[in-house]
Backbone atoms as SQL, in Angstrom:
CREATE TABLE atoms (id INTEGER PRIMARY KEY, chain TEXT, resi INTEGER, resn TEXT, atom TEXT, x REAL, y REAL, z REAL);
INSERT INTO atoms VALUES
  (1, 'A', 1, 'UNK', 'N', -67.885, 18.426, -6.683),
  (2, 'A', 1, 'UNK', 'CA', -66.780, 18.373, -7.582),
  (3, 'A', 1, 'UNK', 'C', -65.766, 17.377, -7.037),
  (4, 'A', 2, 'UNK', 'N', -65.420, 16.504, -7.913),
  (5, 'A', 2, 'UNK', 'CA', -64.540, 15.403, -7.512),
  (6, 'A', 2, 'UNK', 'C', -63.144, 15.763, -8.090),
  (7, 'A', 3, 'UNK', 'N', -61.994, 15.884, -7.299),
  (8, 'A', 3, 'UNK', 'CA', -60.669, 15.995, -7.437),
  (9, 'A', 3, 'UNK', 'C', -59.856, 14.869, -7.732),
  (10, 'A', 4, 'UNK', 'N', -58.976, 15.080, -8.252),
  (11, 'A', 4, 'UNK', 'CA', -57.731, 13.280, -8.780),
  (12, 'A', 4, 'UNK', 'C', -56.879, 14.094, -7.375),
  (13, 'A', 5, 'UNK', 'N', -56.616, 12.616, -7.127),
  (14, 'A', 5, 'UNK', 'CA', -55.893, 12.444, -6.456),
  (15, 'A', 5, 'UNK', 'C', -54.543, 13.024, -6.184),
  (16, 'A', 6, 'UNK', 'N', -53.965, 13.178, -7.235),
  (17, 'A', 6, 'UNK', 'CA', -52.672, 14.153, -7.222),
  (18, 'A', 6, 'UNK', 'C', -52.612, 15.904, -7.103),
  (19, 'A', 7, 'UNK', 'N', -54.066, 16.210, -7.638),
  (20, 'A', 7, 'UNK', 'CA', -54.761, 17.435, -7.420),
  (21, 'A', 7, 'UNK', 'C', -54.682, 17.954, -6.419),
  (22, 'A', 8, 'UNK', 'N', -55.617, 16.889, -5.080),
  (23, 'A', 8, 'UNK', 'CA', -56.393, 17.247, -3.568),
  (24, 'A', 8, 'UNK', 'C', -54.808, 16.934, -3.035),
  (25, 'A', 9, 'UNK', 'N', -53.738, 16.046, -3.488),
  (26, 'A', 9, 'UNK', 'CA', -52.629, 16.100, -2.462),
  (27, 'A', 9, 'UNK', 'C', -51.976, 17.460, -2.715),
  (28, 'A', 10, 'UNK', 'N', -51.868, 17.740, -4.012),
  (29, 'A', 10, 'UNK', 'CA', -50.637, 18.978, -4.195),
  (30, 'A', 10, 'UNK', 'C', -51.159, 20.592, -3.535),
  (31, 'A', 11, 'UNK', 'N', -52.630, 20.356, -3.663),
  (32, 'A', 11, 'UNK', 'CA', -53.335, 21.148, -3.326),
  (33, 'A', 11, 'UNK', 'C', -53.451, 21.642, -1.458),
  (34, 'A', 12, 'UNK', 'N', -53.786, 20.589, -1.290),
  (35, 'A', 12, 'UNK', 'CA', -53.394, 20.241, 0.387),
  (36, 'A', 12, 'UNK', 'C', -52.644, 20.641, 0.982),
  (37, 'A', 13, 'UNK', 'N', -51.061, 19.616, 0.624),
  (38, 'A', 13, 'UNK', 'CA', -50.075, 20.153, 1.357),
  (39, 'A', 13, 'UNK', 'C', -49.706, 21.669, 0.925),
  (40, 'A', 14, 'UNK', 'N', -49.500, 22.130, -0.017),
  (41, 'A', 14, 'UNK', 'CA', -49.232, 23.730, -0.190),
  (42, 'A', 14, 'UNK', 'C', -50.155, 24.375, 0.062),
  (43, 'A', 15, 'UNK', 'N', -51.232, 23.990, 0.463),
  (44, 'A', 15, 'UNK', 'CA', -52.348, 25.237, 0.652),
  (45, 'A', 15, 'UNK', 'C', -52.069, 25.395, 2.285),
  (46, 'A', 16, 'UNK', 'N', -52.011, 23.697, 3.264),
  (47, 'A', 16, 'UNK', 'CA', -51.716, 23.630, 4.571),
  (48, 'A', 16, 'UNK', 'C', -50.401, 24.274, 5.074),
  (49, 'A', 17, 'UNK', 'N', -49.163, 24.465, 4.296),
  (50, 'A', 17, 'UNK', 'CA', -47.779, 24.828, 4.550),
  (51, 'A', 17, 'UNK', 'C', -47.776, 26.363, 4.272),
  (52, 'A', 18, 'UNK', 'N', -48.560, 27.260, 3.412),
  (53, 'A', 18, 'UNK', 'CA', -48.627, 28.468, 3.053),
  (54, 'A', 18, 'UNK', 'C', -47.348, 28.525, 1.997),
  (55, 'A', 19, 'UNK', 'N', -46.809, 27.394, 1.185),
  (56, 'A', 19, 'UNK', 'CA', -46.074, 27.817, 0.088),
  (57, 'A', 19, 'UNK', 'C', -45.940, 27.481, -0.847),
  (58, 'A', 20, 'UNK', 'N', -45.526, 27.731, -1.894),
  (59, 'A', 20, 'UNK', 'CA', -45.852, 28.013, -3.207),
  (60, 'A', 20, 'UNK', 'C', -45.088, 26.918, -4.380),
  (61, 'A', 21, 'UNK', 'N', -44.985, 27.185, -5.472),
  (62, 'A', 21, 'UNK', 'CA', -44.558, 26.472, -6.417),
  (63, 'A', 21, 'UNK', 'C', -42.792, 26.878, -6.210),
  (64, 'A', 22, 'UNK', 'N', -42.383, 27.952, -6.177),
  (65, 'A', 22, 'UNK', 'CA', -41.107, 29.206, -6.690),
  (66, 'A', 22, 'UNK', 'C', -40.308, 28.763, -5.727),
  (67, 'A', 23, 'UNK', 'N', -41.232, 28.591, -4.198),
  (68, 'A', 23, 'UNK', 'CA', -40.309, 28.524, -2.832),
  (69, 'A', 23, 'UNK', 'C', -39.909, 27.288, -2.601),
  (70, 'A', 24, 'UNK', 'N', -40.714, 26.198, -2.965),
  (71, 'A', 24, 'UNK', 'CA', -40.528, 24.942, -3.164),
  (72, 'A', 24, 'UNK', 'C', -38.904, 24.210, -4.067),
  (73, 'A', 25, 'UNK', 'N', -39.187, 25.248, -4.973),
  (74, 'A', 25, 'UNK', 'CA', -37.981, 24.816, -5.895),
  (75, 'A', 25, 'UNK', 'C', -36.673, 25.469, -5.342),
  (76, 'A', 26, 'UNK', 'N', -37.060, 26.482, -4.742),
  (77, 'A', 26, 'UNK', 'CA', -35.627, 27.195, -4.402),
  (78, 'A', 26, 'UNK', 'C', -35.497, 26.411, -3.211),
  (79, 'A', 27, 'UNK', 'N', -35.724, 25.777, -2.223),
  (80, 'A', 27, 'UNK', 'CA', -35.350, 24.851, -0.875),
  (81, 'A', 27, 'UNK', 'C', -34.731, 23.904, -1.583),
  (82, 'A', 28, 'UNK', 'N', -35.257, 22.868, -2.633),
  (83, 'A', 28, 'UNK', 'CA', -34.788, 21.895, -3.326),
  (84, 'A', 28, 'UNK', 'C', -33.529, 22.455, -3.881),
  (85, 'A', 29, 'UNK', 'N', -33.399, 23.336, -4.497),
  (86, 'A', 29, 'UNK', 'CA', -31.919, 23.575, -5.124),
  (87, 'A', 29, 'UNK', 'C', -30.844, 24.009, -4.235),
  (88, 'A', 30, 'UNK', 'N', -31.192, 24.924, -2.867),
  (89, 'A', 30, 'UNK', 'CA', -30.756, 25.224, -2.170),
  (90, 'A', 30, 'UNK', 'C', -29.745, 23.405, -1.335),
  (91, 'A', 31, 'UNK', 'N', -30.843, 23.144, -1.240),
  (92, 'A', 31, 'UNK', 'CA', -30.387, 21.667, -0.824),
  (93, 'A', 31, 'UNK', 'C', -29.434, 20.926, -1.855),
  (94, 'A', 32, 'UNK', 'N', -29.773, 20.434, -2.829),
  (95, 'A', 32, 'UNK', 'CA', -29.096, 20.151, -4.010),
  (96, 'A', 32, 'UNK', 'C', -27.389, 20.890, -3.752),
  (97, 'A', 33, 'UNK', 'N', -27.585, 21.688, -3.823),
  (98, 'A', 33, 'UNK', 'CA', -26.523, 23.165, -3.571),
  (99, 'A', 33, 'UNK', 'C', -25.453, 22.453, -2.472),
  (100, 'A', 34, 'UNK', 'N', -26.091, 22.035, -1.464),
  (101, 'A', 34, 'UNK', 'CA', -25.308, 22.089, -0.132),
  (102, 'A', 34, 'UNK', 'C', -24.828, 20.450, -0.352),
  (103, 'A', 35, 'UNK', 'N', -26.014, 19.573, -0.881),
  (104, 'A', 35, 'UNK', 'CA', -25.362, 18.544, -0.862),
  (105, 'A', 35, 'UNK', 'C', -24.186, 18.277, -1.776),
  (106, 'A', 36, 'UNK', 'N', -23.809, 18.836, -3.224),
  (107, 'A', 36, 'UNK', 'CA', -22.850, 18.789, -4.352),
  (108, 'A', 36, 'UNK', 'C', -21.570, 19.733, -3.369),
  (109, 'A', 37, 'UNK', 'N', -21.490, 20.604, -2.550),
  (110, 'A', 37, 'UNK', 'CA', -20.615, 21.002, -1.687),
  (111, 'A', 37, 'UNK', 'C', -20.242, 20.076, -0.677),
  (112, 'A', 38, 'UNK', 'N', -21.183, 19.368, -0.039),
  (113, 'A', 38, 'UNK', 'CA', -20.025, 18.259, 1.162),
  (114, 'A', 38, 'UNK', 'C', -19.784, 17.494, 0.372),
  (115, 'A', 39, 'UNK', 'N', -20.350, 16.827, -1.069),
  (116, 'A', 39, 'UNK', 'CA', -19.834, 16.110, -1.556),
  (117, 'A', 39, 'UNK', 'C', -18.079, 16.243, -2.252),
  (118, 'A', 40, 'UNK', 'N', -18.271, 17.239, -2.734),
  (119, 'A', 40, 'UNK', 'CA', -16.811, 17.667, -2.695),
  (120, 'A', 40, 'UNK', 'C', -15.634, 17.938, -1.680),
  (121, 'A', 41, 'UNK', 'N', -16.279, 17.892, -0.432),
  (122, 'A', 41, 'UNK', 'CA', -15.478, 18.388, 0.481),
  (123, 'A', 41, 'UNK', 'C', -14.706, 17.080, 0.917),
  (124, 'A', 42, 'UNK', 'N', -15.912, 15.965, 1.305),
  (125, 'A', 42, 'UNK', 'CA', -15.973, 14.102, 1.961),
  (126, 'A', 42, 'UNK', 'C', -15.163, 13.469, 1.037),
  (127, 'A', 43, 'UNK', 'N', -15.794, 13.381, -0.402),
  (128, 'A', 43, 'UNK', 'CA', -14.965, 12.787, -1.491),
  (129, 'A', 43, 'UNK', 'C', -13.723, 12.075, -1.705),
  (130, 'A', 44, 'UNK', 'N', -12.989, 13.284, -1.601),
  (131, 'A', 44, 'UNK', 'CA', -11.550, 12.973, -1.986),
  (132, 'A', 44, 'UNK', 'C', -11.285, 12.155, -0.768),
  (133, 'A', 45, 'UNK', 'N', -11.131, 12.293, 0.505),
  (134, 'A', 45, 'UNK', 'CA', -10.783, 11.971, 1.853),
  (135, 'A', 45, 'UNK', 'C', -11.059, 10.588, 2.249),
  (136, 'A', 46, 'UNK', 'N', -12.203, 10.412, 1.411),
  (137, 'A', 46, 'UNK', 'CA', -13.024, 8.865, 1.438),
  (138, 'A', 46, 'UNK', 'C', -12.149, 7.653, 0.222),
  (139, 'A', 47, 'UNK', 'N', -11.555, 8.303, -0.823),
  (140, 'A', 47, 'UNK', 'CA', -11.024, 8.153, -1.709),
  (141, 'A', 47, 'UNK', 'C', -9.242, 8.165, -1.469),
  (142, 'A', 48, 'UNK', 'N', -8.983, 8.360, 0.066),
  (143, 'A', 48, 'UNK', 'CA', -7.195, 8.190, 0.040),
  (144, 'A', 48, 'UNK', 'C', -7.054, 6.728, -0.155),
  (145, 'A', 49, 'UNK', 'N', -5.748, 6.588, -0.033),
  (146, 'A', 49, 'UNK', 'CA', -5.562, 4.723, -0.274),
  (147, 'A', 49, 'UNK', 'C', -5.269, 4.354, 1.558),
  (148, 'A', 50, 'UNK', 'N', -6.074, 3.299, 1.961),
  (149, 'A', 50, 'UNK', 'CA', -5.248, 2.997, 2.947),
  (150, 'A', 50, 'UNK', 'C', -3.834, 2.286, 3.233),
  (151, 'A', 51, 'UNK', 'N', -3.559, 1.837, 4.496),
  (152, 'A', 51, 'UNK', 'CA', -2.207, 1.082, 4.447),
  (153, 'A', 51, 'UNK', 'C', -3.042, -0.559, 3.628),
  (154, 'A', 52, 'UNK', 'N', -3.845, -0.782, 4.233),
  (155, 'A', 52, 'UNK', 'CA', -4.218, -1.963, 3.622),
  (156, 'A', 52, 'UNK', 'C', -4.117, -1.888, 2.064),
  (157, 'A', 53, 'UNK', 'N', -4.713, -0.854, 1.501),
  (158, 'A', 53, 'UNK', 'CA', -4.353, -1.028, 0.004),
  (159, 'A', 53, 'UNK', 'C', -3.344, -1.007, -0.645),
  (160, 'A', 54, 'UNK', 'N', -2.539, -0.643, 0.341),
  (161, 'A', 54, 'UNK', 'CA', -0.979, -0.228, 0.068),
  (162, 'A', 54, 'UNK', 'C', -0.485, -1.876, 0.025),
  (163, 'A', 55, 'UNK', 'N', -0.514, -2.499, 1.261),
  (164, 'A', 55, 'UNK', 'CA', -0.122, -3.794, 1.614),
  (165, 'A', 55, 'UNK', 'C', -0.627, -4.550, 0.263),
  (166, 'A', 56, 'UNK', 'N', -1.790, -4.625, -0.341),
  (167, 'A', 56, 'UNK', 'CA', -2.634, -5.619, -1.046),
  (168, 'A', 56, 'UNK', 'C', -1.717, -5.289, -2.758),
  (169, 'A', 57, 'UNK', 'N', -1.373, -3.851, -2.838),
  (170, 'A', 57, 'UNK', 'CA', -0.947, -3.595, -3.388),
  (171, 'A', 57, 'UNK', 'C', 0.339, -4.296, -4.385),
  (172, 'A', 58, 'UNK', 'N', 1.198, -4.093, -3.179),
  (173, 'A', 58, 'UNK', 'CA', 2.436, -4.437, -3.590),
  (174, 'A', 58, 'UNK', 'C', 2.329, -6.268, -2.880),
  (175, 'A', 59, 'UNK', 'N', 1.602, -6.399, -2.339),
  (176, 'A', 59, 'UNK', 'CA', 1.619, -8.312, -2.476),
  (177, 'A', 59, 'UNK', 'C', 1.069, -8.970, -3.767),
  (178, 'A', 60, 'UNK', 'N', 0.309, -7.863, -4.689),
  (179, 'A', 60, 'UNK', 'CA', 0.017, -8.157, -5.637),
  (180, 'A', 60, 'UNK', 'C', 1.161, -9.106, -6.720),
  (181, 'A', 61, 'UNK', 'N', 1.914, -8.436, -6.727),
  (182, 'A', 61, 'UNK', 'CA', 2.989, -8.692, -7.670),
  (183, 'A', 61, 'UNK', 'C', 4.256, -7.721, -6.953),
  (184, 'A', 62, 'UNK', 'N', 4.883, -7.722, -5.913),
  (185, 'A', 62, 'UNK', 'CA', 5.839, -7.138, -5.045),
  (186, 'A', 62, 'UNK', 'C', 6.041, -6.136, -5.901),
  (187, 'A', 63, 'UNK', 'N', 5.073, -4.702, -6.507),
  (188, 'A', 63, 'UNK', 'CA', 5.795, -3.752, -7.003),
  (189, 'A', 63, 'UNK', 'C', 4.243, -3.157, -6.581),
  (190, 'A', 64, 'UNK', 'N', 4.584, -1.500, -6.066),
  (191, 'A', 64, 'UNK', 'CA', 3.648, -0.574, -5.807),
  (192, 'A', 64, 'UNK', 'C', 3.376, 0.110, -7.570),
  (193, 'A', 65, 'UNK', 'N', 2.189, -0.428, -7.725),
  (194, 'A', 65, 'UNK', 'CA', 1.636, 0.122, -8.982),
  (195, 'A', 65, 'UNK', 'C', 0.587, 1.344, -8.971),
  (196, 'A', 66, 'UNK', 'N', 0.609, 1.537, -7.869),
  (197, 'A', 66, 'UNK', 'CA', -0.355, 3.116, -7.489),
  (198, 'A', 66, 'UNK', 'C', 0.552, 4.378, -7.086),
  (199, 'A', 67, 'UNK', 'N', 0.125, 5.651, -7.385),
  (200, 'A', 67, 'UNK', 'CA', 0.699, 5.966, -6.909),
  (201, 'A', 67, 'UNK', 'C', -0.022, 6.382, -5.466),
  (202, 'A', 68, 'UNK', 'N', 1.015, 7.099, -4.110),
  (203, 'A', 68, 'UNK', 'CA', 0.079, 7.098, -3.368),
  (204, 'A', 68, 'UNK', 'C', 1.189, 8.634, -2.835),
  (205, 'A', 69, 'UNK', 'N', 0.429, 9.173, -1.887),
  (206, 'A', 69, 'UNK', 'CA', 1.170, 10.433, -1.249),
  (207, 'A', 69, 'UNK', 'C', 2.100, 10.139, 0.076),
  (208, 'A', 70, 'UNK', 'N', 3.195, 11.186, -0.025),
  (209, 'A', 70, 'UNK', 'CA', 3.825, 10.641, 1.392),
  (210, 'A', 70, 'UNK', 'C', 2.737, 10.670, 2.673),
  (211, 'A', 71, 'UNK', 'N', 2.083, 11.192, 2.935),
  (212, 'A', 71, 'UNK', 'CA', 0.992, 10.949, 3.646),
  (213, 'A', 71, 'UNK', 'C', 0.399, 9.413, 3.981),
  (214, 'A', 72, 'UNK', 'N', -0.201, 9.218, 2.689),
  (215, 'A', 72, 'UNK', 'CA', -0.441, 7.639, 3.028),
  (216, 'A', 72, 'UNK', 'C', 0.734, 6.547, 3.270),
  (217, 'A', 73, 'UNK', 'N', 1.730, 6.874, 2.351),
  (218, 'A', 73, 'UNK', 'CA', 2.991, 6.040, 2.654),
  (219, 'A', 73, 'UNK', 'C', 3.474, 5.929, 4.339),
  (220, 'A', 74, 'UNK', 'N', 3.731, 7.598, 4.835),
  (221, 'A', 74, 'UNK', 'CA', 3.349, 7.701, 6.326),
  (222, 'A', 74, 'UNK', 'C', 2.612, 6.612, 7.146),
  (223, 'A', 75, 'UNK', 'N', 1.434, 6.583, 6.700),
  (224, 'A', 75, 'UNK', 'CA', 0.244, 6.102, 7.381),
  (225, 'A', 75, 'UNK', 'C', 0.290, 4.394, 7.493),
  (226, 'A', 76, 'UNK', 'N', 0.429, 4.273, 6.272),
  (227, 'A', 76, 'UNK', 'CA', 1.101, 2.430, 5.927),
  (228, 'A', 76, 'UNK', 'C', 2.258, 1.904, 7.147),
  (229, 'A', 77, 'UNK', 'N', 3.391, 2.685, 6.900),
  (230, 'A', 77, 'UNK', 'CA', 4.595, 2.648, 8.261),
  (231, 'A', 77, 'UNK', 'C', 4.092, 2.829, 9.508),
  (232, 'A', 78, 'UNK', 'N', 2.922, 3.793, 9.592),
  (233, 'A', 78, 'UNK', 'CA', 2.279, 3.662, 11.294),
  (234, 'A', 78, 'UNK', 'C', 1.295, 3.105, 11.645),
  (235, 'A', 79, 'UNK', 'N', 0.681, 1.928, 10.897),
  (236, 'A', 79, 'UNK', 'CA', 0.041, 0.956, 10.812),
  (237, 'A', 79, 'UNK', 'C', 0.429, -0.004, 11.767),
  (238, 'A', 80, 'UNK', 'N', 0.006, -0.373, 12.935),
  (239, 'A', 80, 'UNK', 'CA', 0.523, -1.560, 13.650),
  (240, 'A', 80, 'UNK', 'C', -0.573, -2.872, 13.785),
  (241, 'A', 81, 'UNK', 'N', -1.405, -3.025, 12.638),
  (242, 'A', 81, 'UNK', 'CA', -2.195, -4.151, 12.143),
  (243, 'A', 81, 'UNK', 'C', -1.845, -4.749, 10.767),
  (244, 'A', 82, 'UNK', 'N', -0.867, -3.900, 10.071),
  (245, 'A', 82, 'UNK', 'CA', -0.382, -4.485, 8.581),
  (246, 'A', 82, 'UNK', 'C', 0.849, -5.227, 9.209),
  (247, 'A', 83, 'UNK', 'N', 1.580, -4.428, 10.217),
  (248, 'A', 83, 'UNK', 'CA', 2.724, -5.084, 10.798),
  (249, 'A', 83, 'UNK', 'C', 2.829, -6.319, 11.733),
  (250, 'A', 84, 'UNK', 'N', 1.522, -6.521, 12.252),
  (251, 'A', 84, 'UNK', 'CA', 1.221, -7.440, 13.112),
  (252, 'A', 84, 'UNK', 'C', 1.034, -8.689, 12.390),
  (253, 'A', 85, 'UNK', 'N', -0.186, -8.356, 11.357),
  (254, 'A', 85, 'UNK', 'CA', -0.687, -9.998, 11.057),
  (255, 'A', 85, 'UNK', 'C', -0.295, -9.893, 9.224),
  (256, 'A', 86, 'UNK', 'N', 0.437, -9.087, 8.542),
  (257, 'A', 86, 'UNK', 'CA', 0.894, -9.237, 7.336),
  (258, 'A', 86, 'UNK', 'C', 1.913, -10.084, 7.060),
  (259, 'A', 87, 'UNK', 'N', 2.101, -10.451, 5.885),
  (260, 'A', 87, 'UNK', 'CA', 3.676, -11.528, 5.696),
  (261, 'A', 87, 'UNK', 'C', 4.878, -10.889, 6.192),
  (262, 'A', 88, 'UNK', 'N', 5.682, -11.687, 6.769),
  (263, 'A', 88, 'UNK', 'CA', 6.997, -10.713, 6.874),
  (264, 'A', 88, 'UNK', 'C', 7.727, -10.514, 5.514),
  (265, 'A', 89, 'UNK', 'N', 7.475, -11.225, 4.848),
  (266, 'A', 89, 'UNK', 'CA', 8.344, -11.412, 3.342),
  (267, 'A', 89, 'UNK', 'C', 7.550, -10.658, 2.617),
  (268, 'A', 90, 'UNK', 'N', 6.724, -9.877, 3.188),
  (269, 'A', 90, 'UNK', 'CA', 5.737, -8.770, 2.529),
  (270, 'A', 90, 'UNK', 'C', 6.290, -7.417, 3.006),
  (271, 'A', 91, 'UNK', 'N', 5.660, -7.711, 4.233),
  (272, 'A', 91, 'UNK', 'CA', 5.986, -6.284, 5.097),
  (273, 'A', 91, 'UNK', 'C', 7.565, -5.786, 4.827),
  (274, 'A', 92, 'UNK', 'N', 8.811, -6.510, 5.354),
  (275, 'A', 92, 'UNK', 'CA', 9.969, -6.432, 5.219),
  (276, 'A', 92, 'UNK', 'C', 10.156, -5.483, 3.900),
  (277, 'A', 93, 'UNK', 'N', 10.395, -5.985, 2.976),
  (278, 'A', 93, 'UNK', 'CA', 10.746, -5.409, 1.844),
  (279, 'A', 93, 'UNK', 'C', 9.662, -4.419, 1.526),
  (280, 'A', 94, 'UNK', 'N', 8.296, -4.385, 2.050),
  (281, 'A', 94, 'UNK', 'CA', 7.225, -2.902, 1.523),
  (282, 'A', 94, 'UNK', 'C', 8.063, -1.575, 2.214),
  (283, 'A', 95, 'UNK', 'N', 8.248, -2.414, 3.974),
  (284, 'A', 95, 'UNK', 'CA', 9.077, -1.233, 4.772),
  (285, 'A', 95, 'UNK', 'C', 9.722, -0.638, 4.109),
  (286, 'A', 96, 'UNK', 'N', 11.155, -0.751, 3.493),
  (287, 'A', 96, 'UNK', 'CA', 11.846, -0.448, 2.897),
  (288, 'A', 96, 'UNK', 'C', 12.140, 0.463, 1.624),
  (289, 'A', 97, 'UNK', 'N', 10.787, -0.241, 1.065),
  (290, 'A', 97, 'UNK', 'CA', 10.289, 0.633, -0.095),
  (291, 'A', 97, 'UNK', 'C', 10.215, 2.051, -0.096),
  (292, 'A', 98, 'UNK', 'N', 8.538, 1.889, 0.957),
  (293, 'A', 98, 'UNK', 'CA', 7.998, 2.653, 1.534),
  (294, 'A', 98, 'UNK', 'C', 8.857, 3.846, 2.056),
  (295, 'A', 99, 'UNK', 'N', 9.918, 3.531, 2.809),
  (296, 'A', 99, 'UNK', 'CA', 10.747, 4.366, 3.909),
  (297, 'A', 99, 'UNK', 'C', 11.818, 5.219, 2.698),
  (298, 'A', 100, 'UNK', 'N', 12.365, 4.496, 1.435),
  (299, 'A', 100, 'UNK', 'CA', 12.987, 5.190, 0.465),
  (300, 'A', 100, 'UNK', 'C', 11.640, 6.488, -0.520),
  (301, 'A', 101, 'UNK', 'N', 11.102, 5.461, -0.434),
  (302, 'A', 101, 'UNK', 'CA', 9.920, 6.394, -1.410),
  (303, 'A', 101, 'UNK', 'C', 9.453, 7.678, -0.555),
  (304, 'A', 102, 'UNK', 'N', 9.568, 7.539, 0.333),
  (305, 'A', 102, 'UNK', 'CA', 8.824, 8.527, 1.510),
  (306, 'A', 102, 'UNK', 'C', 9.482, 9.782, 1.628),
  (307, 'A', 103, 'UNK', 'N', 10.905, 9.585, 1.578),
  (308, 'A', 103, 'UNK', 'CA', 12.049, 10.064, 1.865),
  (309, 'A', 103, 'UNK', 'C', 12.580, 10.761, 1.059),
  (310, 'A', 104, 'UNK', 'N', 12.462, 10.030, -0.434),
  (311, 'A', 104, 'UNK', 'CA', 12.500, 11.111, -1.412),
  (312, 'A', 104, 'UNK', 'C', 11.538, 12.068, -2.419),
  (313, 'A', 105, 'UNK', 'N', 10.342, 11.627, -1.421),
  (314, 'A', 105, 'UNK', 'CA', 9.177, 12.637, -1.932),
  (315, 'A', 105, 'UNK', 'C', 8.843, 13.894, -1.194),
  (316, 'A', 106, 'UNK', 'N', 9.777, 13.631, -0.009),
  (317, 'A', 106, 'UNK', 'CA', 9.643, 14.486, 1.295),
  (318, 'A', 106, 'UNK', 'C', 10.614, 15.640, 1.653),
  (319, 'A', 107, 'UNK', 'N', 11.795, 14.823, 1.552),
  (320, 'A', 107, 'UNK', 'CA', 12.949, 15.420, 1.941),
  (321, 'A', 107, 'UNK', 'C', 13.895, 16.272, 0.748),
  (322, 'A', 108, 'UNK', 'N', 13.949, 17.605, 0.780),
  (323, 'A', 108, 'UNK', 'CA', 14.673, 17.744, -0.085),
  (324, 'A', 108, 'UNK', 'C', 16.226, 17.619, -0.163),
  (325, 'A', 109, 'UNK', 'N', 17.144, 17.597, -1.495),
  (326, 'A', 109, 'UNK', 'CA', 18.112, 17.110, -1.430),
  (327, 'A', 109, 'UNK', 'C', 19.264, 17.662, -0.624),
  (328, 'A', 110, 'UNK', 'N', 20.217, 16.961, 0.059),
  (329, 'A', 110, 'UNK', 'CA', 21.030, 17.745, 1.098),
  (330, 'A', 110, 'UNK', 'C', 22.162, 18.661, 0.451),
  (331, 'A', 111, 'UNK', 'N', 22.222, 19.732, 0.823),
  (332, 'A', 111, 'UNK', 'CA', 23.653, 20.356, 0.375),
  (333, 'A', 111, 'UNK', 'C', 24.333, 20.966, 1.264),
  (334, 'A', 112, 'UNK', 'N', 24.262, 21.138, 2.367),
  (335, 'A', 112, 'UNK', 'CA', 25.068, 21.212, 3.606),
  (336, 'A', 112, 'UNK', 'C', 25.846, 19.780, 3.819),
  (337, 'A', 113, 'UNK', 'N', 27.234, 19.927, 3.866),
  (338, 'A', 113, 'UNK', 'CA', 28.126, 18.310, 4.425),
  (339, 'A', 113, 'UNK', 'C', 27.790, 18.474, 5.790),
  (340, 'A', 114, 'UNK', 'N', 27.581, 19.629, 6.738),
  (341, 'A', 114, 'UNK', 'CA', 27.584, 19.436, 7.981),
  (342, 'A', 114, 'UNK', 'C', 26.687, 18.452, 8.777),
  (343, 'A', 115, 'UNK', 'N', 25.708, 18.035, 8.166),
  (344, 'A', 115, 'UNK', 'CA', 24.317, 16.907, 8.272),
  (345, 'A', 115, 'UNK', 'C', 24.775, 15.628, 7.903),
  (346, 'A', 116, 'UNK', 'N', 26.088, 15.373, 6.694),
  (347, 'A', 116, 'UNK', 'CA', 26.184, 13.997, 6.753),
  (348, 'A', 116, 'UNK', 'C', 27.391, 13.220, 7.311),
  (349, 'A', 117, 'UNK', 'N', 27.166, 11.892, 7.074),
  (350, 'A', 117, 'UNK', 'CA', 27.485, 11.003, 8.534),
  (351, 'A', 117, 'UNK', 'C', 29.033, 10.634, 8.117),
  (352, 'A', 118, 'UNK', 'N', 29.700, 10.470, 8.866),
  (353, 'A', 118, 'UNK', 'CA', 30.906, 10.212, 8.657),
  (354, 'A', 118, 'UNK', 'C', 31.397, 8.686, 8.547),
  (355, 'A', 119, 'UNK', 'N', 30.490, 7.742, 8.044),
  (356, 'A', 119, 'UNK', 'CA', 30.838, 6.317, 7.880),
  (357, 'A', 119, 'UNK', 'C', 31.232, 6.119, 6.651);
């Protein structure tokens, strides 16, 4: 008796492994399963903006057209490679931006006078 080829393989390996059609599918989904979970987990994280995009950003046309989180805004200001080899007529005025935008996404508004400055 002559077998096709896809027969003697499917036949083979599950007859050599001791498993079945049922168990087969449940490893695959199981897997499936785990991979749609780190994918959700990696995702977003892979997806923040860096300082570089931040920089590319607003050299675009000197206005931040993304929005981004104080976090990354953070991250842009502690960047010491955007600050090093970026324009100063870039950097300068992003600083600034950056340091207002940061500040009022962060800080809430003061209502104690005892905190402000006497100039």
């Amino acid at each position: 008796m002559q077998r096709m080829h896809g027969e003697a393989l499917s036949g083979t390996i599950h007859g050599r492994l001791g498993c079945t059609k049922g168990v087969g599918m449940k490893k695959t989904a199981l897997l499936m399963l785990m991979f749609v979970v780190l994918m959700l987990v990696f995702v977003p994280s892979a997806l923040a903006a860096t300082p570089q995009d931040i920089y590319d950003d607003y050299a675009d046309n000197l206005k931040l057209d993304g929005t981004y989180t104080p976090e990354e805004l953070k991250a842009y200001l502690n960047d010491p490679v955007i600050h090093q080899y970026g324009k100063p007529d870039i950097t300068e005025p992003l600083d600034s931006l950056t340091l207002s935008a940061s500040s009022s996404k962060t800080a809430p508004p003061s209502r104690s006078r005892a905190f402000r400055s006497f100039s």
